[in-house]
VOPAGU-2260 file (C-alpha; in pm, 1 decimal, decimal comma):
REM VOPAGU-2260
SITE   aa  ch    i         X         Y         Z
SITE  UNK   A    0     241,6   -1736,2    1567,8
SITE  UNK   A    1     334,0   -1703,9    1924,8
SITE  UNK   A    2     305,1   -2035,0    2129,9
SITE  UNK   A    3     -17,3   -2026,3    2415,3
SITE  UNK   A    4     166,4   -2003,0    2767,5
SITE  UNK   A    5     153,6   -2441,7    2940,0
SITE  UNK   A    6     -63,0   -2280,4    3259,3
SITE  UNK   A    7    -315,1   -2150,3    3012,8
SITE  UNK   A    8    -310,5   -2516,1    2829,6
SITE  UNK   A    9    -307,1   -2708,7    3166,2
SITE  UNK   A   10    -592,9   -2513,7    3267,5
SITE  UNK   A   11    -832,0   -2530,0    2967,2
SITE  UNK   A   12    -709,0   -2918,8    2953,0
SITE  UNK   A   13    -838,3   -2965,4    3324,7
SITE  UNK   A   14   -1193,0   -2744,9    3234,7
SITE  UNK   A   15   -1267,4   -2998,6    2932,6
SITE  UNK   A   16   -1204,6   -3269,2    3156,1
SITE  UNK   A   17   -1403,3   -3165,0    3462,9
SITE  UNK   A   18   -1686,4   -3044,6    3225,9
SITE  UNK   A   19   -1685,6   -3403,9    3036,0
SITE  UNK   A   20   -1646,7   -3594,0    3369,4
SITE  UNK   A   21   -1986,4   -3403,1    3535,8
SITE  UNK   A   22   -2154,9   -3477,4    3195,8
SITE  UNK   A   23   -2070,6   -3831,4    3170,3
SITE  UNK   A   24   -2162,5   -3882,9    3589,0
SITE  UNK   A   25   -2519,5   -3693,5    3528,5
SITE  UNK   A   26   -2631,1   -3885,5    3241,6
SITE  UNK   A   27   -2502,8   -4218,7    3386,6
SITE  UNK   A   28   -2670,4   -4151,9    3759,9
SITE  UNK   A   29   -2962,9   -3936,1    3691,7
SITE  UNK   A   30   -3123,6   -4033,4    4010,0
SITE  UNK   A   31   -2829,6   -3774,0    4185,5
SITE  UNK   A   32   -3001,7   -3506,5    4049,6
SITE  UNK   A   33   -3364,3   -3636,2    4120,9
SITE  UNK   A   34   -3576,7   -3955,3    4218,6
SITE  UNK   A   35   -3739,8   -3963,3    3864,0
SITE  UNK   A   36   -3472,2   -3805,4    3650,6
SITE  UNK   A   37   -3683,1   -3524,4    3565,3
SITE  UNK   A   38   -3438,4   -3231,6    3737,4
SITE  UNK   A   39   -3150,9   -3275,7    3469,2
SITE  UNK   A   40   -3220,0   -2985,7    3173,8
SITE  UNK   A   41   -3265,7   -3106,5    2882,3
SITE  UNK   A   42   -2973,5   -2887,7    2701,1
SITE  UNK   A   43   -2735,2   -3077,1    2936,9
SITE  UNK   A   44   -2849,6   -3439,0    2861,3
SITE  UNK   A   45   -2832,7   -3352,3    2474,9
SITE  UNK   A   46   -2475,5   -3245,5    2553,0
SITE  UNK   A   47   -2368,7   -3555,5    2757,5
SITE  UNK   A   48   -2488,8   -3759,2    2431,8
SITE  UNK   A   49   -2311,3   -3573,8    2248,8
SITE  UNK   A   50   -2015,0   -3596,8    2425,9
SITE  UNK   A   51   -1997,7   -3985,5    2507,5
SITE  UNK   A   52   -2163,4   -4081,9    2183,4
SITE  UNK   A   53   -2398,8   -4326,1    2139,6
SITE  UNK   A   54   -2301,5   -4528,5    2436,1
SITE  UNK   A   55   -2352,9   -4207,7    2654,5
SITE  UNK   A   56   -2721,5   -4219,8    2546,1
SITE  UNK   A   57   -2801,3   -4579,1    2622,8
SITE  UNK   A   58   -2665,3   -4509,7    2936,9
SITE  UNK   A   59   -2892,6   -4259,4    2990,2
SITE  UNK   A   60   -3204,0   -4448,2    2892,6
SITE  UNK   A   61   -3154,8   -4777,6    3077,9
SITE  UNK   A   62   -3067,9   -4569,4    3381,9
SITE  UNK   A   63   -3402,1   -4304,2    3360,8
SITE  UNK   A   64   -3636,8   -4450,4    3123,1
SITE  UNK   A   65   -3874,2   -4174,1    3134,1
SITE  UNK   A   66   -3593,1   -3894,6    3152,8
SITE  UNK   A   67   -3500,1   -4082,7    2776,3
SITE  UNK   A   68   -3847,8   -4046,7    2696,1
SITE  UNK   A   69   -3893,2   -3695,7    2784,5
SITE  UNK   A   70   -3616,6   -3639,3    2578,1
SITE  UNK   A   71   -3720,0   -3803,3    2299,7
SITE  UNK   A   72   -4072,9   -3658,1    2250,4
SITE  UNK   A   73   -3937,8   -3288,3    2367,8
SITE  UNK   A   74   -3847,8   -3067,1    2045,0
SITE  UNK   A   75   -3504,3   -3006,1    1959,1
SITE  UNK   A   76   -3391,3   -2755,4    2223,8
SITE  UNK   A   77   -3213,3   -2427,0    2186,0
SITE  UNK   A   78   -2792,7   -2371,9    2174,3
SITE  UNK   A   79   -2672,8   -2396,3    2499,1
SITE  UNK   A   80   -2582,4   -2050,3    2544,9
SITE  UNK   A   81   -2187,9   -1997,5    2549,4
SITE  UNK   A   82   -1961,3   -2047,1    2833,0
SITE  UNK   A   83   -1933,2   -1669,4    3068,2
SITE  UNK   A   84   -1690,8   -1551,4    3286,8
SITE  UNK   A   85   -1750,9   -1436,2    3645,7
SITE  UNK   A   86   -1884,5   -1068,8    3538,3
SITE  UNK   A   87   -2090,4   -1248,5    3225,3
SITE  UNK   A   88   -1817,3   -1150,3    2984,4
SITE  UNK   A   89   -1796,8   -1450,3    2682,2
SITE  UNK   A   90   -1422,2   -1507,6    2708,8
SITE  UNK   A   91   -1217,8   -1631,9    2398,7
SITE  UNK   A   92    -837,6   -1734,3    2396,3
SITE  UNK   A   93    -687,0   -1632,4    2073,7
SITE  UNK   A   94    -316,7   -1529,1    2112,5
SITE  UNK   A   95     -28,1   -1401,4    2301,5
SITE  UNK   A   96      75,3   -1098,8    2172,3
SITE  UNK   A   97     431,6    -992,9    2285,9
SITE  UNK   A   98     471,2    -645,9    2467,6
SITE  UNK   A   99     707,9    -541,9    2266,6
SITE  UNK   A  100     558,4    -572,1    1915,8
SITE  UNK   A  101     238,4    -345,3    2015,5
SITE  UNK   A  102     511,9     -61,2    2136,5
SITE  UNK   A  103     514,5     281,8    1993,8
SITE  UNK   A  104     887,0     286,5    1866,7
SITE  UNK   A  105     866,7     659,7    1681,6
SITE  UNK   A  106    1153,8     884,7    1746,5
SITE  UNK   A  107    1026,8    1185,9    1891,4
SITE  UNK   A  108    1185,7    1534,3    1648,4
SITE  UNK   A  109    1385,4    1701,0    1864,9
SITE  UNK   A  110    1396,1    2098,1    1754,1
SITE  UNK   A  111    1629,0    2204,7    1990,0
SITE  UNK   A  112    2023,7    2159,1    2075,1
SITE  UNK   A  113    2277,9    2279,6    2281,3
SITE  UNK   A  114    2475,8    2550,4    2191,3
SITE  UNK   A  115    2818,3    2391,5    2324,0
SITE  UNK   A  116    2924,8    2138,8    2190,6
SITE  UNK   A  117    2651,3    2135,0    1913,5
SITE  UNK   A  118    2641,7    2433,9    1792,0
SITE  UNK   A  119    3004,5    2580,9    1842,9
SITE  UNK   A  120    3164,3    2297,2    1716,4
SITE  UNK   A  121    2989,0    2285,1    1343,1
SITE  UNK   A  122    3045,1    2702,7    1326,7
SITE  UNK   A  123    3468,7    2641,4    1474,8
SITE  UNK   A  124    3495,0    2403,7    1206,2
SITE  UNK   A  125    3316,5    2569,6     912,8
SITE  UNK   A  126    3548,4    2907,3     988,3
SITE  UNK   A  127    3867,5    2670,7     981,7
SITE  UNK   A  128    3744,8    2573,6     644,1
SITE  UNK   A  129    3689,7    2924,8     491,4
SITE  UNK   A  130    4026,2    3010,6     666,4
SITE  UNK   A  131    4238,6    2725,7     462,5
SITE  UNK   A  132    3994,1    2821,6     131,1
SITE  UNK   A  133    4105,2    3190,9     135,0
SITE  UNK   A  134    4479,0    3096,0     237,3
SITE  UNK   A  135    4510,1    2871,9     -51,3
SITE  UNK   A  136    4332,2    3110,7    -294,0
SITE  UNK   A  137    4524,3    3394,6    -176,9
SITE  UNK   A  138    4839,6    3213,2    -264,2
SITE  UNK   A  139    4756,5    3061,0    -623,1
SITE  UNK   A  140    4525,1    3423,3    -728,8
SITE  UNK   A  141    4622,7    3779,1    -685,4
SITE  UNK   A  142    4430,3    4033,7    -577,9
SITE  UNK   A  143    4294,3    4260,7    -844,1
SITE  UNK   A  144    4448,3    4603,0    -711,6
SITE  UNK   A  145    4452,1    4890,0    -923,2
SITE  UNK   A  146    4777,4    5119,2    -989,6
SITE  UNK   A  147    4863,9    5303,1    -693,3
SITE  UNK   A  148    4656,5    5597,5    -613,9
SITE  UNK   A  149    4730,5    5947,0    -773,5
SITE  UNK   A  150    4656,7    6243,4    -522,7
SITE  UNK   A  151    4624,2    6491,7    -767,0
SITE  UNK   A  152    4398,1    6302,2    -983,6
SITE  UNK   A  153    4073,0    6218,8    -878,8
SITE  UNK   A  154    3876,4    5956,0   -1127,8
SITE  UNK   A  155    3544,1    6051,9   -1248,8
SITE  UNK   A  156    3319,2    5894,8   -1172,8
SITE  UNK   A  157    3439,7    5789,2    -778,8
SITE  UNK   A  158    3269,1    5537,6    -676,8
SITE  UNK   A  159    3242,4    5359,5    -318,7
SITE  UNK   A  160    3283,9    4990,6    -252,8
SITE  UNK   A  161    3004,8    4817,3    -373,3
SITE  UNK   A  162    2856,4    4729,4     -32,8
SITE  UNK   A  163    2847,9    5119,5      47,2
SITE  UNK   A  164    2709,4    5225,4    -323,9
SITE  UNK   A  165    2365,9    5133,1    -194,4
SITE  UNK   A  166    2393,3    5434,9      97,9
SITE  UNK   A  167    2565,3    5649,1    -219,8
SITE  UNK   A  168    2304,2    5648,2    -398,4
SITE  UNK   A  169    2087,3    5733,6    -167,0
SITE  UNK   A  170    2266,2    6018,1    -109,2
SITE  UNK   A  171    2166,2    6094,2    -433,6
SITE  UNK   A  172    1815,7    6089,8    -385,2
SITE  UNK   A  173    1757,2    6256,3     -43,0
SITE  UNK   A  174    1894,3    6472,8     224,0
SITE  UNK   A  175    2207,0    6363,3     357,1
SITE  UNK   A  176    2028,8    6372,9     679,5
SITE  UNK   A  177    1739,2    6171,3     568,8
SITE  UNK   A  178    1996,0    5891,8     372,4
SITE  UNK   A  179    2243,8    5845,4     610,0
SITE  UNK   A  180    2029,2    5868,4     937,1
SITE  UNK   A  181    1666,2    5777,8     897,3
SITE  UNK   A  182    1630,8    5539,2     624,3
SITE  UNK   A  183    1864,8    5349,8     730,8
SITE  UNK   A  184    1771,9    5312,8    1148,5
SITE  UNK   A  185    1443,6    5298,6     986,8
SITE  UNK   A  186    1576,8    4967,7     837,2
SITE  UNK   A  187    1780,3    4861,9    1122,5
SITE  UNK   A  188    1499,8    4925,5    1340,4
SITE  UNK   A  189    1276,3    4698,9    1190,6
SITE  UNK   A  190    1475,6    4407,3    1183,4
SITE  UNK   A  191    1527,0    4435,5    1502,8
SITE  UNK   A  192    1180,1    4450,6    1541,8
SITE  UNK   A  193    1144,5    4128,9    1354,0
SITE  UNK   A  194    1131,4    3851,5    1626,7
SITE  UNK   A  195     874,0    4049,4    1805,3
SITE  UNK   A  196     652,9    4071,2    1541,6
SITE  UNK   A  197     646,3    3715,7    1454,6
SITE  UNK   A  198     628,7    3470,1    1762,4
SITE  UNK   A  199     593,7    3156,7    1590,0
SITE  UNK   A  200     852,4    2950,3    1701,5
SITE  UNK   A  201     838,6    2666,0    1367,6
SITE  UNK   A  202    1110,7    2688,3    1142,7
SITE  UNK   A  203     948,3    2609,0     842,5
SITE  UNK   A  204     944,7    2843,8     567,3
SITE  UNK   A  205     532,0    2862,8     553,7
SITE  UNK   A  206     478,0    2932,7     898,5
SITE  UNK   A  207     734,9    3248,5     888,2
SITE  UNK   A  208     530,3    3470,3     665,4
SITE  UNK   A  209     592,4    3777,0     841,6
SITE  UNK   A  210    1009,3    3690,9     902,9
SITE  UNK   A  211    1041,4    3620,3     553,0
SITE  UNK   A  212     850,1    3912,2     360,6
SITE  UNK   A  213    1025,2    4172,0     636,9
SITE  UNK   A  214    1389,8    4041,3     508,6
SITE  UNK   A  215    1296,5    3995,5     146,1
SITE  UNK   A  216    1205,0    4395,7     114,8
SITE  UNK   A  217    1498,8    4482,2     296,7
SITE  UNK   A  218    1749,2    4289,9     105,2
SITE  UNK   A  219    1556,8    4363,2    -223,7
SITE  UNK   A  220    1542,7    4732,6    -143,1
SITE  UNK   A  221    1934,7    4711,1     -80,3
SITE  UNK   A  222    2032,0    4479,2    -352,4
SITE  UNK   A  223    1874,8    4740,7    -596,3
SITE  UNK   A  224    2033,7    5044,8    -458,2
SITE  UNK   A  225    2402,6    4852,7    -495,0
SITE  UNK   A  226    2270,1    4743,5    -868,0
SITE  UNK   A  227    2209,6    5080,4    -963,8
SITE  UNK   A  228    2494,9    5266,8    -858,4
SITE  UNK   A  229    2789,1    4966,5    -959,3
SITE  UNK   A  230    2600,1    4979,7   -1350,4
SITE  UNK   A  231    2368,0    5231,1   -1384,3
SITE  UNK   A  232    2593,6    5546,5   -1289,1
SITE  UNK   A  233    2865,4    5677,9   -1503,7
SITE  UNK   A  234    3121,4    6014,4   -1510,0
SITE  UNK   A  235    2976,8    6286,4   -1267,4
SITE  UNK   A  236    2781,6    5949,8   -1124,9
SITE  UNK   A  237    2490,9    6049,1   -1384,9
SITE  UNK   A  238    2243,9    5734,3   -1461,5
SITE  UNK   A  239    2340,1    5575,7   -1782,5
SITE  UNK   A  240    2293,3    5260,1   -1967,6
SITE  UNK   A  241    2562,3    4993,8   -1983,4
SITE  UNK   A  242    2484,9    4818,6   -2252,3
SITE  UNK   A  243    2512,1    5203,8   -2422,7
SITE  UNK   A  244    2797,8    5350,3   -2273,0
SITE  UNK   A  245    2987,1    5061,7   -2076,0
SITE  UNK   A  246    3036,3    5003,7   -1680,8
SITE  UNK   A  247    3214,7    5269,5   -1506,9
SITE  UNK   A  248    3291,4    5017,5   -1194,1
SITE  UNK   A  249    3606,7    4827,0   -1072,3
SITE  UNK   A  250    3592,0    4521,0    -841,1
């Protein structure tokens, strides 16, 4: 527990003893308050007993007989009522709190950074790192290249890289016009779109409804395209089953 301050003990020390001494002096002299005694309150003549004890009381009576009398006869009075401040506030020393154990010591989440040095720095090194991984896996695995190309043979079926076999086979689907042009800006277009649509500045997965379904459909509508045409298109790039007629498709 944290120790009470010595000016608020010297003070409530020199209280008890002013309040004891004026108790003591008005039971001893009652004639200071009045010829005949009667001017003293009751309340504070039971206190005064109570504080000097018996001898306090016989003080009291061989100095104002009748005040003694009064007293005796009189029916127990009431409480004295409890001790108020200047504004009639009852005041109540209990403790010292320290300042600093009642301070809010939360550390505010801070959703924002610079982009130099914070920023920068964590994307210079993660590229350094994927440099080294691909220089050492370049030197212990060799590339998968096929025999060297043949002018006057073309393979059937010809296939393009798998990241373009998505627009392919489109191109199988629709005008070249309509799969090389508008489905795709159509795409484009809407991501671009994106941020405008969706305002909410949270980066938590629930609040980005909008952000997250636009991207899903986009890569979903790619990722099948590319599925399709790397296993699902043989010779003369005609759909087909692998698990029927194999996988016409070289990494």
């Amino acid at each position: 527990m944290t120790e009470v301050p010595e000016h608020l003990l010297r003070r409530s020390k020199e209280r008890r003893a002013a309040l004891q001494g004026g108790d003591a002096g008005a039971a001893a002299a009652p004639g200071a308050a009045g010829d005949d005694g009667e001017k003293i309150p009751a309340h504070l003549l039971v206190r005064s007993a109570e504080a000097g004890g018996g001898g306090g009381a016989a003080t009291a009576t061989a100095g104002a007989p009748a005040a003694a009398t009064a007293v005796a006869t009189a029916p127990a009075p009431a409480p004295a009522p409890a001790a108020r401040g200047p504004e009639g506030h009852t005041q109540r020393l209990l403790t010292v709190v320290k300042a600093g154990s009642i301070q809010d010591v939360k550390a505010v989440p801070v959703d924002k950074v610079h982009t130099w040095p914070h920023l920068l720095v964590g994307e210079f090194v993660a590229a350094l790192a994927m440099t080294a991984f691909l220089l050492v896996f370049s030197t212990v695995v060799n590339a998968p290249f096929l025999a060297a190309a043949n002018f006057n043979f073309t393979p059937n079926p010809s296939k393009a890289p798998w990241y373009f076999l998505g627009l392919q086979e489109l191109l199988t689907m629709f005008h070249p016009m309509v799969a090389g042009v508008t489905i795709p800006g159509i795409g484009i277009f809407g991501l671009m779109l994106a941020p405008y649509m969706d305002k909410n500045p949270s980066n938590k997965p629930e609040d980005r409804k909008v952000a997250i379904a636009l991207m899903t459909l986009f890569i979903m509508f790619w990722a099948v395209l590319v599925i399709i045409g790397c296993f699902f298109r043989g010779p003369g790039f005609n759909f087909t089953l692998p698990w029927r007629d194999g996988v016409f498709f070289d990494l």
